[in-house]
C-alpha positions in Angstrom: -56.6 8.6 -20.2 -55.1 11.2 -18.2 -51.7 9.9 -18.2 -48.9 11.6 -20.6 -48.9 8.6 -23.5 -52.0 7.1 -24.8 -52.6 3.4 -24.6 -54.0 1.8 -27.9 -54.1 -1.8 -27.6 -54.7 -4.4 -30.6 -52.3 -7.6 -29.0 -52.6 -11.0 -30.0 -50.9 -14.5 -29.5 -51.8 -18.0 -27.9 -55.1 -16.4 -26.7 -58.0 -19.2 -25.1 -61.0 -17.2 -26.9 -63.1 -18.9 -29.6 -61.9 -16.3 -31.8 -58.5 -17.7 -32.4 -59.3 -21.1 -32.4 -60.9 -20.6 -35.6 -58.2 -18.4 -36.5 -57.4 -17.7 -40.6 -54.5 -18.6 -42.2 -53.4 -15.4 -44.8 -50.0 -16.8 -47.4 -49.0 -14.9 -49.9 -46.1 -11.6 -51.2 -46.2 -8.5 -50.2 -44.0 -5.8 -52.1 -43.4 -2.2 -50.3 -41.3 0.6 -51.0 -40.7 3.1 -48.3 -39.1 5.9 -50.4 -42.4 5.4 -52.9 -44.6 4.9 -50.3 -46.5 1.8 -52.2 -47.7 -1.5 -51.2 -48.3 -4.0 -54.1 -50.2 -7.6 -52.5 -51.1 -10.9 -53.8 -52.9 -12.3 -50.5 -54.9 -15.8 -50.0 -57.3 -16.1 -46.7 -57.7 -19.8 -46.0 -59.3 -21.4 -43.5 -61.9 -18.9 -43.3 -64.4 -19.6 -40.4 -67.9 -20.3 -40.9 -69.5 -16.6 -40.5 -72.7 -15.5 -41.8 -72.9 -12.0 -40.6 -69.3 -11.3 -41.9 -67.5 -8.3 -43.4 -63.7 -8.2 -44.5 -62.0 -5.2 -43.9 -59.1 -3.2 -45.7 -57.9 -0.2 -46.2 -59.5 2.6 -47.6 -56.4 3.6 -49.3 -55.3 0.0 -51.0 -57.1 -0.3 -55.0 -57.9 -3.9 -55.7 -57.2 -5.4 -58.9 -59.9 -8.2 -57.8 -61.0 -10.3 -55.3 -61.4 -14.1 -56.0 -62.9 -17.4 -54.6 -60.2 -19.9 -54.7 -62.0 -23.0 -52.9 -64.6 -24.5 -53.5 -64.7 -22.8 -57.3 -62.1 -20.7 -58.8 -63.9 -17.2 -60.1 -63.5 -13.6 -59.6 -66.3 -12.4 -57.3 -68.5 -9.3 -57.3 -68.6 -7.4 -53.9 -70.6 -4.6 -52.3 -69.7 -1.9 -49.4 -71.4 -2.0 -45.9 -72.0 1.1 -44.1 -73.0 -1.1 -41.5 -69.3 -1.4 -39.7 -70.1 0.6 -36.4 -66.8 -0.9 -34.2 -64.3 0.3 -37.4 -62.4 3.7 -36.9 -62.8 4.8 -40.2 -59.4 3.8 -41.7 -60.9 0.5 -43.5 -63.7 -0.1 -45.9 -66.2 -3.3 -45.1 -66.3 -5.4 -48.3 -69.0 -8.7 -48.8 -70.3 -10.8 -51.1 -74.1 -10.9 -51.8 -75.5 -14.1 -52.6 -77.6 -15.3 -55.5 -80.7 -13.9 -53.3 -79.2 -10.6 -52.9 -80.7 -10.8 -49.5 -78.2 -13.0 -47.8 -74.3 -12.9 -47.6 -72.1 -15.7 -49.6 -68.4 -16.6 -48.3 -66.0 -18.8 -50.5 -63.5 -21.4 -48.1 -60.5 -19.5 -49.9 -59.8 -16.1 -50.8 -57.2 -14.5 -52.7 -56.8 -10.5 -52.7 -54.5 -8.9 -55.0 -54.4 -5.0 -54.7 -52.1 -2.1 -54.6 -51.6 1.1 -52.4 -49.6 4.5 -53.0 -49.4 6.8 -49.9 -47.6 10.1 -48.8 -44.4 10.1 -47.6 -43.4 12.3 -44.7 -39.9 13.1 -45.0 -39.8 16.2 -42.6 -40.8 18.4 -40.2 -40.4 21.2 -42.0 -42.3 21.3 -45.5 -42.9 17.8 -46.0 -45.5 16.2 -43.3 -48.6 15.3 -41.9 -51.5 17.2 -40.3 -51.8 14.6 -37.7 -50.5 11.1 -37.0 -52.4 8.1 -35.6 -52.6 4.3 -34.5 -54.5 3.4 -37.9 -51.9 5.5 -40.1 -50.2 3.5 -42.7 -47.3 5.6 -41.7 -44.1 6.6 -44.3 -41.2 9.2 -42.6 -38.7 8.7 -45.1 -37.0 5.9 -43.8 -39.5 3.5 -42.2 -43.4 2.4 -43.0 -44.9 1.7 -39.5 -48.4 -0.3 -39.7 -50.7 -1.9 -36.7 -53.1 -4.7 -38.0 -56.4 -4.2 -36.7 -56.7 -0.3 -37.1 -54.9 0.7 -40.3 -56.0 -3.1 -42.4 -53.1 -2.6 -44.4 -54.1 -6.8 -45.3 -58.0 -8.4 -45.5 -59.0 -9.8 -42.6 -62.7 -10.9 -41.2 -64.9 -9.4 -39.0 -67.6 -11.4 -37.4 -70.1 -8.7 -36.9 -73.3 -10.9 -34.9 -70.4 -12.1 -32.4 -68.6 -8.9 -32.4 -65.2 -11.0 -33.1 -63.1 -9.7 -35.7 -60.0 -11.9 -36.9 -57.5 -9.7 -37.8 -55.0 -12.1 -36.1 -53.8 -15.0 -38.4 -51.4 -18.0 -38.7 -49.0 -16.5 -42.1 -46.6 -17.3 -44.4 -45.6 -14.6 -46.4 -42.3 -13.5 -48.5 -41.8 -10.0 -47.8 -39.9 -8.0 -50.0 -38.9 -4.2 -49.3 -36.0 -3.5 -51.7 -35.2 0.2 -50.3 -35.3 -1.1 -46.9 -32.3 -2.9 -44.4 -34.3 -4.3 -41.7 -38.6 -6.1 -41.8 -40.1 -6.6 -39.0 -43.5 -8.2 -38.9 -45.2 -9.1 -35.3 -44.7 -12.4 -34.6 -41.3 -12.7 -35.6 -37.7 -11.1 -35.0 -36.6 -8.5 -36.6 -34.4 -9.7 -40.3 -31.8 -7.8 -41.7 -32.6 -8.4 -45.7 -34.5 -6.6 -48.4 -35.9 -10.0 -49.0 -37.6 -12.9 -46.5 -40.4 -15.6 -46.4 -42.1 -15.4 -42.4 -44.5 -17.7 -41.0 -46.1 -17.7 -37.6 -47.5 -21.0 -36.4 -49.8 -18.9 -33.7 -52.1 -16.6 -34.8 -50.5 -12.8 -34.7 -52.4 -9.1 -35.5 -49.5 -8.3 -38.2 -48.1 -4.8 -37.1 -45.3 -4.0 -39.0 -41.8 -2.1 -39.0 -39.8 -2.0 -42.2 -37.0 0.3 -43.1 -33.3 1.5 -43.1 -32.7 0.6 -39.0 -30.5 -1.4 -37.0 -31.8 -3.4 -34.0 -31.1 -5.0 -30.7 -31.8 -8.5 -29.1 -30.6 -9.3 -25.7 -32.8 -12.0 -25.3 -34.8 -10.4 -22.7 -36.2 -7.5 -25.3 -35.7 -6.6 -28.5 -35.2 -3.1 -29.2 -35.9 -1.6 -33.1 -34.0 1.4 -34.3 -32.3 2.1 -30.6 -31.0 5.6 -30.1 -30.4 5.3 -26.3 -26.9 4.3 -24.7 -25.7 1.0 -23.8 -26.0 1.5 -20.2 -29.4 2.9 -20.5 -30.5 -0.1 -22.5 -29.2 -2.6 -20.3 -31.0 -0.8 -17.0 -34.5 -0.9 -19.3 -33.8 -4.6 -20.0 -33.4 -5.7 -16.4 -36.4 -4.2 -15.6 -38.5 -5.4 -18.4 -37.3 -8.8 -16.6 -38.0 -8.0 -13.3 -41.6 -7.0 -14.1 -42.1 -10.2 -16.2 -41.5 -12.1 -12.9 -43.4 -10.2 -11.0 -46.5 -11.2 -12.9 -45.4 -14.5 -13.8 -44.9 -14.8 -9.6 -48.6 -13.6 -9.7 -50.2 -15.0 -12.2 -48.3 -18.8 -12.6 -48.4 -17.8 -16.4 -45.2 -17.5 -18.2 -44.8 -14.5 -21.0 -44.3 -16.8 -24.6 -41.5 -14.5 -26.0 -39.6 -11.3 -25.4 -41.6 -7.8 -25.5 -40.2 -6.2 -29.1 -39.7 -2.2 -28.2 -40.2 -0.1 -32.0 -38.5 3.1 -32.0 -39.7 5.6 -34.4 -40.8 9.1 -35.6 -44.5 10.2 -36.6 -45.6 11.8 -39.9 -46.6 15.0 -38.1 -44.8 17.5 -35.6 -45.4 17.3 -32.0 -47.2 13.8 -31.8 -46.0 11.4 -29.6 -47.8 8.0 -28.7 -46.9 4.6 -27.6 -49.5 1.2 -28.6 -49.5 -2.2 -28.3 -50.2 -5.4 -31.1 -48.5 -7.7 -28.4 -45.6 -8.8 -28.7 -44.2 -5.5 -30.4 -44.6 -1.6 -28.3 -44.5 0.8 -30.7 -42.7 4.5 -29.7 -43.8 7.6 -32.1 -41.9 10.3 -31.5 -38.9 12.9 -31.2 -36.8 12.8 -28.1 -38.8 11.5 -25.3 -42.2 12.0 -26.8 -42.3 8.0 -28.3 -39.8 5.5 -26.7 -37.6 7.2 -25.4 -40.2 8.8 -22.6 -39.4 4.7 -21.2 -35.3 5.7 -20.9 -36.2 8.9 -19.0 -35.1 8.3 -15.3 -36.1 11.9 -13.8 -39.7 10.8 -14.7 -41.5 7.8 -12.5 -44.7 7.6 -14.4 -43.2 5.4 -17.1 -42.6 2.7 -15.0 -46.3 2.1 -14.0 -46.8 2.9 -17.9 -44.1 -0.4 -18.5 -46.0 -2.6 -16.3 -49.5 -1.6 -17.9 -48.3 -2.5 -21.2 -46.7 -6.0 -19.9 -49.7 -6.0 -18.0 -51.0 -6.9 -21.7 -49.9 -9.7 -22.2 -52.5 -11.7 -20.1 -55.3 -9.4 -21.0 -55.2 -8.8 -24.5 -53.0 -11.6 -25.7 -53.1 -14.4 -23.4 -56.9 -13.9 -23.6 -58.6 -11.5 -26.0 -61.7 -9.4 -24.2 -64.6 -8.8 -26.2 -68.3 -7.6 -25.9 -68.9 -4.4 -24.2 -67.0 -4.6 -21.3 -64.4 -6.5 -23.3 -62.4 -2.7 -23.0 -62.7 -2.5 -19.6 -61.6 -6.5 -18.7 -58.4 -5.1 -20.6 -57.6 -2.0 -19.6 -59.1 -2.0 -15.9 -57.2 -5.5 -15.2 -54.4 -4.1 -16.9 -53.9 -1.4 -15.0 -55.0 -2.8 -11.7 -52.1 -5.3 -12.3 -49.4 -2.2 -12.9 -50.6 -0.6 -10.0 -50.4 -4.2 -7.7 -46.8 -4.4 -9.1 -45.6 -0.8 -8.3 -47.4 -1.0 -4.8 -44.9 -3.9 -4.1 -41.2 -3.2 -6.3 -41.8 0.7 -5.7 -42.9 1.3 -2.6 -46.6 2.5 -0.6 -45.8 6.1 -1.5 -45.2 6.0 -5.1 -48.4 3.8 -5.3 -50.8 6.0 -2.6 -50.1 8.8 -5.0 -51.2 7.1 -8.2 -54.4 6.0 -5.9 -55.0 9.5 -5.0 -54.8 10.6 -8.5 -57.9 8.4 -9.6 -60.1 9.8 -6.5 -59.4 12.7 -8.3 -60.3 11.5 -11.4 -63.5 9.6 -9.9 -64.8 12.3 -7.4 -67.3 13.9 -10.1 -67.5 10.7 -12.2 -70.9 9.0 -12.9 -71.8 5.6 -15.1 -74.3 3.1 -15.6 -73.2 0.0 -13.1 -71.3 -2.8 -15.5 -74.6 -5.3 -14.9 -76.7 -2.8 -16.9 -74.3 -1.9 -19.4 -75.8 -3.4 -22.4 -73.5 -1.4 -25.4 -70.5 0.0 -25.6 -72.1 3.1 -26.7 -73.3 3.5 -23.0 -70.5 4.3 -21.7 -69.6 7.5 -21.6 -66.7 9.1 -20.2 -64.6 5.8 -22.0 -61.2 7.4 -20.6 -62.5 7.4 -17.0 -64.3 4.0 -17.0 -61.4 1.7 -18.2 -58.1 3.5 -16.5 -59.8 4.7 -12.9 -63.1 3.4 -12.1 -62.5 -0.3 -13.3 -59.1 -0.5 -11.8 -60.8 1.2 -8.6 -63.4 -1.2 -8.1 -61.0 -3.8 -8.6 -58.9 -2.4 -5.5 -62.3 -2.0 -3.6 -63.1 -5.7 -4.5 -59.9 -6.9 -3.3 -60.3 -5.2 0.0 -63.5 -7.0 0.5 -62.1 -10.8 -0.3 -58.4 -10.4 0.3 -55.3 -10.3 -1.9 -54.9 -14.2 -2.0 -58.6 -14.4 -3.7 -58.0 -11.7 -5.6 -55.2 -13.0 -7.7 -57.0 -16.2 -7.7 -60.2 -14.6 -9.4 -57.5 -12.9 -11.9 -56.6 -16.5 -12.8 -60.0 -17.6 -13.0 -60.5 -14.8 -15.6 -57.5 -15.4 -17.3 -57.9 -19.5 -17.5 -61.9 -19.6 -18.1 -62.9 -20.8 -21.6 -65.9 -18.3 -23.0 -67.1 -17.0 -26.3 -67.8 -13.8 -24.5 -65.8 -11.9 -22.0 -69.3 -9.8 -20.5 -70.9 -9.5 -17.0 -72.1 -12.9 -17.0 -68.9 -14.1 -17.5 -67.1 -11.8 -14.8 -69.7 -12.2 -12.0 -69.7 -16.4 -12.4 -66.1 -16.6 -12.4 -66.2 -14.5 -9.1 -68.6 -16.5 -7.6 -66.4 -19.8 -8.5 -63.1 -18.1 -7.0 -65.3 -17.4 -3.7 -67.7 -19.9 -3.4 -69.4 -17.9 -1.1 -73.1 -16.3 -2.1 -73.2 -14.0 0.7 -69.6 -12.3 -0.3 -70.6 -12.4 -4.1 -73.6 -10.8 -3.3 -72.2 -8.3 -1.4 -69.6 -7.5 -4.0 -72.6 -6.9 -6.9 -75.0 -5.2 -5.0 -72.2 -2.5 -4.1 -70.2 -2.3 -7.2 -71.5 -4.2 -10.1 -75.5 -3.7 -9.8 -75.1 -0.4 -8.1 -76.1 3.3 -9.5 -73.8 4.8 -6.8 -71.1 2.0 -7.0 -68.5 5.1 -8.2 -69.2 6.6 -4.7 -69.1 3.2 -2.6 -65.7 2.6 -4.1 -64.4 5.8 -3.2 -66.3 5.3 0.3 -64.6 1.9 1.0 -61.4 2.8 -0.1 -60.9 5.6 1.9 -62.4 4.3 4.9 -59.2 2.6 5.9 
């Protein structure tokens, strides 16, 4: 992405995707230490979806003591390593359970993990810190552990590998304990001020989480983790975290669930600063304005569009969960199309012409495989380019063709369309159902979806005003 912060998304909540109607449910204590650095986990995965090409992730870095079927016969299992987990990033290892073949996969109704984990502590910038820091870092600075779900696998979770689903977002009901630490925070809850707590989530949540010596604010319109910033600064952010929220809900006739949960923090390594998403919670790495505090920066505009990207979230990434392999570009593209609709309309023409004329930039050189051939993700090259300019792009070129009415009406289509698999198929039929006109659809695919030179008919019919 060629804007400032880079956009990692892993978001989940009341989603309409098969994969979290089958969702897990994960119970269980969890014991950490932030000034040792150590997880210690006693973990049960129950209603475990029927899988057969399965593997369960976790991290690398966590040493189990066992892994054992509790249902339908209690016994400690053997397991194997796959090298086989293309989609992981590296941070996990892929665990199974052979059957009594040794050809085919077996997978118990109830699992219980117990396993423990000892990491480095960053306490400084000066002698004591990292090389690098990263989504998928279990992170320790001292005076916080900061975790995501999906990357890091700091807790089991399934991955469906034939369907390309991966369940890393759970129902839970877990005690928590961090006895050097004020504040826990897991996703899908607010933020507690105890050492101690039991958390459950009745909806299935990716379980980022935030634990250490931090205070917190709720206004009820955000929650803000470890706040640095003055009151007056905060109070601006909230009202525009509101008046975003009714933008799209304006748009969309879909209402956000909960309040977005803003996580302040510092990375294990100098000069990194990041934002990502596990939806509800944005997390902010970074010193001075190089994490969250880039958001409270008024002399920069950028970070507005950047606010309504990552809101922009909530219906594509939580609401519904894209998959397959142009499940990245359904998020991103839409996401970003929507940020760009909304600062078009509460900024002003100008602001929003110059974020257009950045992407033809971006897009005058740029080359890909039409989305109607795109069989992999692996075909997809320049992965930056594709999902933040040309998707976004061709959604602006598509809503010049069939107006701004249709166009938030094939948005809701997407949005409110039951599938197992967010793929071409799925975007061209719910087109043609928001149209209901051949001629138009056609139009629309042989220019931009089925097109070798669709990056150049974009451009073409967006600057022919």
């Amino acid at each position: 992405m060629k804007q400032i912060l880079t956009i990692v998304l892993s978001l989940g909540i009341s989603i309409m995707t098969i994969a979290q109607e089958n969702s897990p449910t994960i119970k269980g204590k969890v014991k950490i230490s932030i000034i040792e650095g150590t997880f210690d986990c006693d973990l049960t995965i129950s209603n475990i979806p029927r899988i057969q090409d399965y593997l369960i992730r976790l991290n690398s870095g966590m040493n189990l003591l066992h892994i054992k079927s509790k249902k339908p016969n209690d016994f400690v299992l053997g397991f194997n390593k796959s090298d086989k987990d293309t989609t992981s990033t590296g941070e996990s290892l892929a665990y199974y359970f052979p059957d009594n073949t040794g050809k085919g996969k077996f997978l118990p109704d109830e699992l219980q993990f117990r396993y423990v984990g000892k990491y480095a502590v960053a306490t400084d910038t000066i002698n004591n810190y990292s090389k690098e820091d990263w989504k998928g870092n279990i992170a320790f600075n001292g005076f916080s552990v900061r975790a995501d779900g999906f990357q890091s696998a700091w807790y089991p979770y399934l991955y469906d590998a034939k369907n390309d689903i991966s369940y890393e977002k759970m129902y839970y009901d877990i005690d928590f304990e961090c006895i050097d630490c004020s504040t826990i925070y897991v996703n899908g809850n607010k933020p507690v001020k105890s050492t101690k707590v039991n958390l459950k989530a009745n909806q299935p949540y990716e379980m980022a989480i935030f634990f250490g010596k931090y205070d917190f604010i709720n206004d009820g319109n955000l929650i803000l983790l470890n706040p640095t910033f003055s009151k007056n600064d905060i109070d601006d952010f909230s009202k525009l975290i509101n008046q975003y929220k009714q933008y799209y809900e304006s748009k969309l006739n879909i209402k956000f669930s909960e309040p977005p949960v803003f996580v302040s923090t510092t990375p294990t390594a100098p000069k990194y600063g990041w934002l990502f998403v596990s939806y509800p919670t944005i997390m902010g790495i970074g010193y001075g304005n190089d994490g969250i505090g880039a958001l409270f920066d008024k002399n920069k505009d950028w970070y507005k569009q950047y606010i309504a990207h990552e809101l922009g979230h909530y219906y594509f990434g939580t609401y519904i969960v894209p998959n397959s392999e142009l499940g990245d570009m359904i998020s991103e593209g839409f996401a970003e199309y929507l940020s760009l609709k909304l600062v078009e309309e509460l900024q002003g023409k100008e602001f929003y012409t110059k974020k257009i004329d950045k992407k033809f930039e971006y897009l005058t050189d740029f080359k890909t495989t039409p989305i109607s051939k795109i069989k992999s993700i692996s075909e997809i090259e320049d992965r930056q380019t594709f999902v933040y300019d040309y998707a976004p792009m061709m959604f602006i070129a598509i809503e010049k063709e069939i107006g701004a009415k249709k166009m938030w009406e094939w948005i809701r289509k997407v949005l409110e369309t039951k599938t197992n698999f967010t793929n071409y198929e799925f975007l061209q039929s719910t087109l043609q159902e928001t149209l209901k006109d051949e001629k138009k659809t056609q139009k629309i695919v042989e220019q931009y979806f089925n097109n070798d030179k669709s990056t150049e008919n974009i451009i073409n019919s967006l600057k022919n005003k």
